[in-house]
VOLUMGU-871884 format. One record per atom (N, C-alpha, C): x, y, z; residue number from 0; atom name; chain. Coordinates in nm, 4 decimals, decimal comma. Layout:
N
+----------+----------+----------+------+------+------+
|        u |        v |        w | tigu | miti | rovo |
+----------+----------+----------+------+------+------+
|        X |        Y |        Z |  NUM |   CA |    A |
...
+----------+----------+----------+------+------+------+
// end
This chain:
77
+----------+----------+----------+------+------+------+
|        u |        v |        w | tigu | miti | rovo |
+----------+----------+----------+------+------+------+
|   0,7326 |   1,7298 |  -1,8190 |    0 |    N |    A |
|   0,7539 |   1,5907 |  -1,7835 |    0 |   CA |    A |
|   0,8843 |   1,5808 |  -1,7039 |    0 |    C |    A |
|   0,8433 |   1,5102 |  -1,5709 |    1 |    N |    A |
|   1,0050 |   1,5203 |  -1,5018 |    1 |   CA |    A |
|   1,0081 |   1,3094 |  -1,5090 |    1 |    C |    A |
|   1,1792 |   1,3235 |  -1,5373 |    2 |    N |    A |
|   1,1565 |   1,1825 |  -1,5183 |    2 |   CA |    A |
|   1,2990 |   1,1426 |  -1,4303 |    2 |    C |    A |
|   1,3165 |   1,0735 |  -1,3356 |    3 |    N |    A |
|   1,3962 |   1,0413 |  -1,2433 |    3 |   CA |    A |
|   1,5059 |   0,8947 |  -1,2604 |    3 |    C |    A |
|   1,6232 |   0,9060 |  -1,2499 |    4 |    N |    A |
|   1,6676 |   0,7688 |  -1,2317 |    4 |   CA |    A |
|   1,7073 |   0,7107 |  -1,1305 |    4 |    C |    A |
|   1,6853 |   0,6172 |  -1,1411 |    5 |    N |    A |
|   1,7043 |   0,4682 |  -0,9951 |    5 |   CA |    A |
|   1,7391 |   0,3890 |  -1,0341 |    5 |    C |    A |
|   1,8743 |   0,3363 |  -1,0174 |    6 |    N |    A |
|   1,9257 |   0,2434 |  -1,0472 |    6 |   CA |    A |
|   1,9414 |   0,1942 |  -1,2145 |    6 |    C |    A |
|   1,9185 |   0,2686 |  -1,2980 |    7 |    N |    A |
|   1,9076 |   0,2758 |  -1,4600 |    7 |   CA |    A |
|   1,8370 |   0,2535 |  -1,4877 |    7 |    C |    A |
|   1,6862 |   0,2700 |  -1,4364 |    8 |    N |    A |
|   1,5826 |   0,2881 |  -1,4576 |    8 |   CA |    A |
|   1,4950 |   0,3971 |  -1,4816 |    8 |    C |    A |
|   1,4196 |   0,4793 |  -1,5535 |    9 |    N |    A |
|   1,3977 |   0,6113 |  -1,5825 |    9 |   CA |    A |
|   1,2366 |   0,5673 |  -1,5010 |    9 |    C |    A |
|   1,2293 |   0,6889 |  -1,4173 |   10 |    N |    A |
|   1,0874 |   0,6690 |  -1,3595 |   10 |   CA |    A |
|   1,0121 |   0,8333 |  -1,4232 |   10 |    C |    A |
|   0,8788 |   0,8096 |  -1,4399 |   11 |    N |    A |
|   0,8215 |   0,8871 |  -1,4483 |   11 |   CA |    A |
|   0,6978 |   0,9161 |  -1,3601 |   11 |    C |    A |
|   0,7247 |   0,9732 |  -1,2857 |   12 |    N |    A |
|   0,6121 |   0,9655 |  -1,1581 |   12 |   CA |    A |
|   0,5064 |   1,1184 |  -1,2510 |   12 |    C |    A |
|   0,3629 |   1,0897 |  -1,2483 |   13 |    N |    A |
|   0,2414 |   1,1721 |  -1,2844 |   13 |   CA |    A |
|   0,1601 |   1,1897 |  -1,1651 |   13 |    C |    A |
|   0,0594 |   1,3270 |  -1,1585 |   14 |    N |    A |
|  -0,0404 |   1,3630 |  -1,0892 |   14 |   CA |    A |
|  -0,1716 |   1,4051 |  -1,1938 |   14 |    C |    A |
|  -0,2597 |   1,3037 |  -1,1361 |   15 |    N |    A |
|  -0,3649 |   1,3739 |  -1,2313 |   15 |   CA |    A |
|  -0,5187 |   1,4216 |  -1,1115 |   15 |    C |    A |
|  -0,5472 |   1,5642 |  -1,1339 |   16 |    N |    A |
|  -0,6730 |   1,5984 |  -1,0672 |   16 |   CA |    A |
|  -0,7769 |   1,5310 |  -1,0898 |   16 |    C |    A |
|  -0,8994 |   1,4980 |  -1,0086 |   17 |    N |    A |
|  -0,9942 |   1,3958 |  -0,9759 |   17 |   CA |    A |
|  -1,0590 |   1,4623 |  -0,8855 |   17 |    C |    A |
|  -1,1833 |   1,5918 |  -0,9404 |   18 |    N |    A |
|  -1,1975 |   1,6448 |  -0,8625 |   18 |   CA |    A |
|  -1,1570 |   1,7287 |  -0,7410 |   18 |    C |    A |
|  -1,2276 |   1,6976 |  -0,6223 |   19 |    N |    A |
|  -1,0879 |   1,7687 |  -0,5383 |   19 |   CA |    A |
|  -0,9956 |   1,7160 |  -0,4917 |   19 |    C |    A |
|  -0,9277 |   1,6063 |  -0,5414 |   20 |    N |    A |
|  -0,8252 |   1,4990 |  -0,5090 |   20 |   CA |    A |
|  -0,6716 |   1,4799 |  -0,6157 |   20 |    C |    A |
|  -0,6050 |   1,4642 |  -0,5760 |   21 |    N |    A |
|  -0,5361 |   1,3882 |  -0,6967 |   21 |   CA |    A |
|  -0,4879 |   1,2467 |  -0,6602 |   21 |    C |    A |
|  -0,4710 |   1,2116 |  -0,8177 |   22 |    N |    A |
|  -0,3803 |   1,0761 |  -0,8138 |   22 |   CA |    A |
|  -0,2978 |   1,0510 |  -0,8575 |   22 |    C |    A |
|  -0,2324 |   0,9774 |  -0,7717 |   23 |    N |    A |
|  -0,0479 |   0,9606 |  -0,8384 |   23 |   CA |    A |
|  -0,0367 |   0,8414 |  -0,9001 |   23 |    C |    A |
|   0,0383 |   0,8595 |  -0,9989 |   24 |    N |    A |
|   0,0737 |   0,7294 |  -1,1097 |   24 |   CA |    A |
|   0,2348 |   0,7144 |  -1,1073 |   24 |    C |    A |
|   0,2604 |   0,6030 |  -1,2021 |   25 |    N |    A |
|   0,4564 |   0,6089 |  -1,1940 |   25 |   CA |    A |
|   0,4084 |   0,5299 |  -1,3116 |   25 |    C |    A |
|   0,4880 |   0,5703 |  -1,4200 |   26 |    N |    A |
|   0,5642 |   0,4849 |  -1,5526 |   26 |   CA |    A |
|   0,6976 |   0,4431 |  -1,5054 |   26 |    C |    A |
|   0,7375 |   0,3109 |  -1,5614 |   27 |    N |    A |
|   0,9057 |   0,2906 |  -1,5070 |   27 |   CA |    A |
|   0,9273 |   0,2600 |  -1,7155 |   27 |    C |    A |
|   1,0600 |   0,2529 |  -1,7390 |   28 |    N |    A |
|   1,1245 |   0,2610 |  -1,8360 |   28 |   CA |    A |
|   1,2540 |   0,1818 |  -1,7765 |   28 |    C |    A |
|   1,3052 |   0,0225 |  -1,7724 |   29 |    N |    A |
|   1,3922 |  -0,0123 |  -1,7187 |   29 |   CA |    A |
|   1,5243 |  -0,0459 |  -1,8515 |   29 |    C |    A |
|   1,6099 |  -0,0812 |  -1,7933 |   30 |    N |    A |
|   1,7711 |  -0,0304 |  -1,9119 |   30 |   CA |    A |
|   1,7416 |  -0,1022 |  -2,0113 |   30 |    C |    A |
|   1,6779 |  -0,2808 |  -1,9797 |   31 |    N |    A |
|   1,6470 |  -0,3578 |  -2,0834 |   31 |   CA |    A |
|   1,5649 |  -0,3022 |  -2,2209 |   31 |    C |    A |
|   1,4631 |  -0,2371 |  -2,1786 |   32 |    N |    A |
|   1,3684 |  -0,1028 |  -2,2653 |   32 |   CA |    A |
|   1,2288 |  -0,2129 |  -2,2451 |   32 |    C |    A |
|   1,2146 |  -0,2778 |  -2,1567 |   33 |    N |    A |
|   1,0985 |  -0,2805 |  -2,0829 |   33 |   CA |    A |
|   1,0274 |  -0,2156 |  -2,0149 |   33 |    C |    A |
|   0,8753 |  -0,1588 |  -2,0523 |   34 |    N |    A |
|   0,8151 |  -0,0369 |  -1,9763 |   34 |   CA |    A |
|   0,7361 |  -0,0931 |  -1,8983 |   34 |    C |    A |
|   0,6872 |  -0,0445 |  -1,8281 |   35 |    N |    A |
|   0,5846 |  -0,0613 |  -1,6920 |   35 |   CA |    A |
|   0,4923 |   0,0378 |  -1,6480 |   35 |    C |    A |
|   0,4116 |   0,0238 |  -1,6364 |   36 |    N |    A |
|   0,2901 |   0,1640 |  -1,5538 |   36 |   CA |    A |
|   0,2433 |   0,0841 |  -1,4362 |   36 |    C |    A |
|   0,2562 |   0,1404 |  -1,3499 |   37 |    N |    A |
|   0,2352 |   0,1137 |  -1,2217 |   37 |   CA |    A |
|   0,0093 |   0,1221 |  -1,1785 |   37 |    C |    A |
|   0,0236 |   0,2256 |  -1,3094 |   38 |    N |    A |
|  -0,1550 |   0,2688 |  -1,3193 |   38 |   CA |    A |
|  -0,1913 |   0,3882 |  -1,1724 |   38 |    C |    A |
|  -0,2890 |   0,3660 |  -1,1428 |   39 |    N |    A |
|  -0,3146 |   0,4327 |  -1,0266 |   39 |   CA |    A |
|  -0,2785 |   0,3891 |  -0,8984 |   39 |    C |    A |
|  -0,2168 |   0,5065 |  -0,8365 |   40 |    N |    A |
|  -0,1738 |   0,4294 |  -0,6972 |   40 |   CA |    A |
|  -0,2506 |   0,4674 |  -0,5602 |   40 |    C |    A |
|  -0,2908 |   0,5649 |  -0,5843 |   41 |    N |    A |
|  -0,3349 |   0,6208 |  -0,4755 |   41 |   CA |    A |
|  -0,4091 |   0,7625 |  -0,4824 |   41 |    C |    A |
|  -0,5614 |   0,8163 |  -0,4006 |   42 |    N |    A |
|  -0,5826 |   0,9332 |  -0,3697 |   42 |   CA |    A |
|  -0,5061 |   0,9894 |  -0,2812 |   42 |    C |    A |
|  -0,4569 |   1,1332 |  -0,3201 |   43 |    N |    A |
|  -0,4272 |   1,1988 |  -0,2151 |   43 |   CA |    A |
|  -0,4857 |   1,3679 |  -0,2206 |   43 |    C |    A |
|  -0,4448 |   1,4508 |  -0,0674 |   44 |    N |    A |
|  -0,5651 |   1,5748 |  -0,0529 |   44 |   CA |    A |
|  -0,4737 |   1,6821 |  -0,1387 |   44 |    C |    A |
|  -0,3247 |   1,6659 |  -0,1644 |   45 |    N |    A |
|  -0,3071 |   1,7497 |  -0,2513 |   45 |   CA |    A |
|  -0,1348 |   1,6363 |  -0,3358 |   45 |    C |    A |
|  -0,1202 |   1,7901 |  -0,4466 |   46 |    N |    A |
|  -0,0653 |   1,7116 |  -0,5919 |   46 |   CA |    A |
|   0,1466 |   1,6444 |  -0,4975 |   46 |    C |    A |
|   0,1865 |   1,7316 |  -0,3833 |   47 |    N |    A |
|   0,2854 |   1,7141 |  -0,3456 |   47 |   CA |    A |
|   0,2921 |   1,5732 |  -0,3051 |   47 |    C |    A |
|   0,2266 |   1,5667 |  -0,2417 |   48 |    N |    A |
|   0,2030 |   1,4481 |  -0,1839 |   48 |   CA |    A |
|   0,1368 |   1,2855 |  -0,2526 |   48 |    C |    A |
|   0,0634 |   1,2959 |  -0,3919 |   49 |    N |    A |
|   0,0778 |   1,2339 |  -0,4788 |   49 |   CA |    A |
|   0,1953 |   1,2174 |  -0,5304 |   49 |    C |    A |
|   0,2563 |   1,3137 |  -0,5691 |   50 |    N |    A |
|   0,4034 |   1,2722 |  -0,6118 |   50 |   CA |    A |
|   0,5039 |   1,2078 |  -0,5526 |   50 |    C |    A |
|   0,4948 |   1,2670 |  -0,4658 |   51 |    N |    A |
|   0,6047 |   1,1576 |  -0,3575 |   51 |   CA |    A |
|   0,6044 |   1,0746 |  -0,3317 |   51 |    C |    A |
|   0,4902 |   1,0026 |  -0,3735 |   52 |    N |    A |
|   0,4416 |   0,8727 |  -0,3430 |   52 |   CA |    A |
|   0,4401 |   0,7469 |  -0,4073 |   52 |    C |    A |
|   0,4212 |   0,8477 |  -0,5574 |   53 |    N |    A |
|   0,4271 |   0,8034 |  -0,6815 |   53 |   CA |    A |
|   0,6126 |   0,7540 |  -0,6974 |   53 |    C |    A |
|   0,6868 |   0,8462 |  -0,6364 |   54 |    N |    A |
|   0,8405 |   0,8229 |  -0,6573 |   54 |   CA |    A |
|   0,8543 |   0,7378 |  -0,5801 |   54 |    C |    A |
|   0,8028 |   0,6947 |  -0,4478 |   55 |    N |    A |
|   0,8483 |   0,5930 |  -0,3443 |   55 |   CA |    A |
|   0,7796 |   0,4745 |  -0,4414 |   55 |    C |    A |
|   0,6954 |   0,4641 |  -0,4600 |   56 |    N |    A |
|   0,6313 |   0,3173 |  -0,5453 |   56 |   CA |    A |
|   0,7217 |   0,2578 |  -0,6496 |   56 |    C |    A |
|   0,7416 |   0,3682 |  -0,6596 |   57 |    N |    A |
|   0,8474 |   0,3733 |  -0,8567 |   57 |   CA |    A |
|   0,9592 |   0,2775 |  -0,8007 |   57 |    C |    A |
|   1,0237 |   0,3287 |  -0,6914 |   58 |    N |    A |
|   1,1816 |   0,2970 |  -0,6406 |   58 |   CA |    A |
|   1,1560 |   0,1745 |  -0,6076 |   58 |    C |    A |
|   1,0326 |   0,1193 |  -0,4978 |   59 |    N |    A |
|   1,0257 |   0,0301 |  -0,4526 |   59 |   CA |    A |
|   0,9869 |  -0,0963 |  -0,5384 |   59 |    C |    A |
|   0,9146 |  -0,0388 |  -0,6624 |   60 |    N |    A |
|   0,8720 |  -0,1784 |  -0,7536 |   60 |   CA |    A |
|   1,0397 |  -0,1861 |  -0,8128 |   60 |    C |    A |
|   1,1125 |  -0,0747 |  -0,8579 |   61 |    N |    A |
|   1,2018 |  -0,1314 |  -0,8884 |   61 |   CA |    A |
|   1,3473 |  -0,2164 |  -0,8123 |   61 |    C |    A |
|   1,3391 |  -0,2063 |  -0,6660 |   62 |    N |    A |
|   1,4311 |  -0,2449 |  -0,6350 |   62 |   CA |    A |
|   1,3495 |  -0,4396 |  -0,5673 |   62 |    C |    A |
|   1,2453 |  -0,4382 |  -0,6073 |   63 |    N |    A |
|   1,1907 |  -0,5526 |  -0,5802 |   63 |   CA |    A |
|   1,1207 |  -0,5621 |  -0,4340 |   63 |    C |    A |
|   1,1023 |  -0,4781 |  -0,3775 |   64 |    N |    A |
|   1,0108 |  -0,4301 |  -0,2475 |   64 |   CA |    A |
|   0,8753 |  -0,4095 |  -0,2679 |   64 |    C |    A |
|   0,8066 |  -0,4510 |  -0,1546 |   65 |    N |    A |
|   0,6991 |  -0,4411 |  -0,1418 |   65 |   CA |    A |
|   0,6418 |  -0,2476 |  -0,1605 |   65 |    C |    A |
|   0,5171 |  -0,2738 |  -0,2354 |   66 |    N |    A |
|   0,4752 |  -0,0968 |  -0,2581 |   66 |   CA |    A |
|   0,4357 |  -0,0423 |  -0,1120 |   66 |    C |    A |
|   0,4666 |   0,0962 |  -0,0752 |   67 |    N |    A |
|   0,3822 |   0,1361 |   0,0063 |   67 |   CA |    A |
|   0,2364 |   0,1363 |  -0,0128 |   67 |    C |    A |
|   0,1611 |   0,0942 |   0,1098 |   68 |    N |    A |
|   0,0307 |   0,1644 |   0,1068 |   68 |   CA |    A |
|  -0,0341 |   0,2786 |   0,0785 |   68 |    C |    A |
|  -0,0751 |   0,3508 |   0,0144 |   69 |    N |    A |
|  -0,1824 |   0,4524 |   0,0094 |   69 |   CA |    A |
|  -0,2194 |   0,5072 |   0,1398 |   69 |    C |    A |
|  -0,2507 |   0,6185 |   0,1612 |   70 |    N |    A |
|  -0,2199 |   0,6630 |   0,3015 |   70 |   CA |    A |
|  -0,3957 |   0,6193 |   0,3371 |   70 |    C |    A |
|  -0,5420 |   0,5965 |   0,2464 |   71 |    N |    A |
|  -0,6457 |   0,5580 |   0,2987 |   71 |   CA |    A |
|  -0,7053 |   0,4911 |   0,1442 |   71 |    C |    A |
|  -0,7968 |   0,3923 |   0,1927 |   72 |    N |    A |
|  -0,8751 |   0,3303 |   0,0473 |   72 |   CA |    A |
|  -1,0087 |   0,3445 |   0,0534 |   72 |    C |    A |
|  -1,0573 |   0,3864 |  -0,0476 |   73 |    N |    A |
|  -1,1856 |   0,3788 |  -0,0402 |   73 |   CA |    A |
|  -1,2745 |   0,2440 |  -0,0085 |   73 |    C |    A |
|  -1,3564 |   0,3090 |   0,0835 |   74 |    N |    A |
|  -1,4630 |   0,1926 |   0,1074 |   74 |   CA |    A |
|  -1,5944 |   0,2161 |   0,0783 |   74 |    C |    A |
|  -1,6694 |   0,1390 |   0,0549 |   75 |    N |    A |
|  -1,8244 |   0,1283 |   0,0474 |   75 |   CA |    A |
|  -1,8839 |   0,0808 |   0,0959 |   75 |    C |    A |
|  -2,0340 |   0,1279 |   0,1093 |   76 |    N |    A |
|  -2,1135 |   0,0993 |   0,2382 |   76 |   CA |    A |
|  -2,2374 |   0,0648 |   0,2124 |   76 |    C |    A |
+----------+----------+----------+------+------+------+
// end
């Protein structure tokens, strides 16, 4: 378990496999001891790149910014 701080906030950014995909998640843990899961954020084609993504979301919900996008969303047809 790696968990990161931002601003006194403990982030825990996750990758979980999904077939041949993964997905990135973020738990936040803020100083008050209010928790947060962000849930699923996004497919991506590999686990690096879930993560990083997962840490940019983390930072950005916590500094009150809008989330990045997901680099594509599924559609149906």
């Amino acid at each position: 378990m790696i968990v990161f701080y931002h601003h006194g906030a403990a982030i825990q950014p996750s990758v979980i496999r999904v077939g041949n995909t993964f997905i990135a998640r973020a738990s936040i843990l803020e100083e008050d001891g209010e928790a947060t899961s962000l849930g699923n954020l996004g497919q991506f084609a590999n686990r690096d790149g879930a993560f990083q993504f997962a840490v940019r979301c983390a930072t950005a919900f916590i500094d009150g910014e809008s989330m990045p996008a997901p680099p594509f969303t599924a559609t149906t047809q």
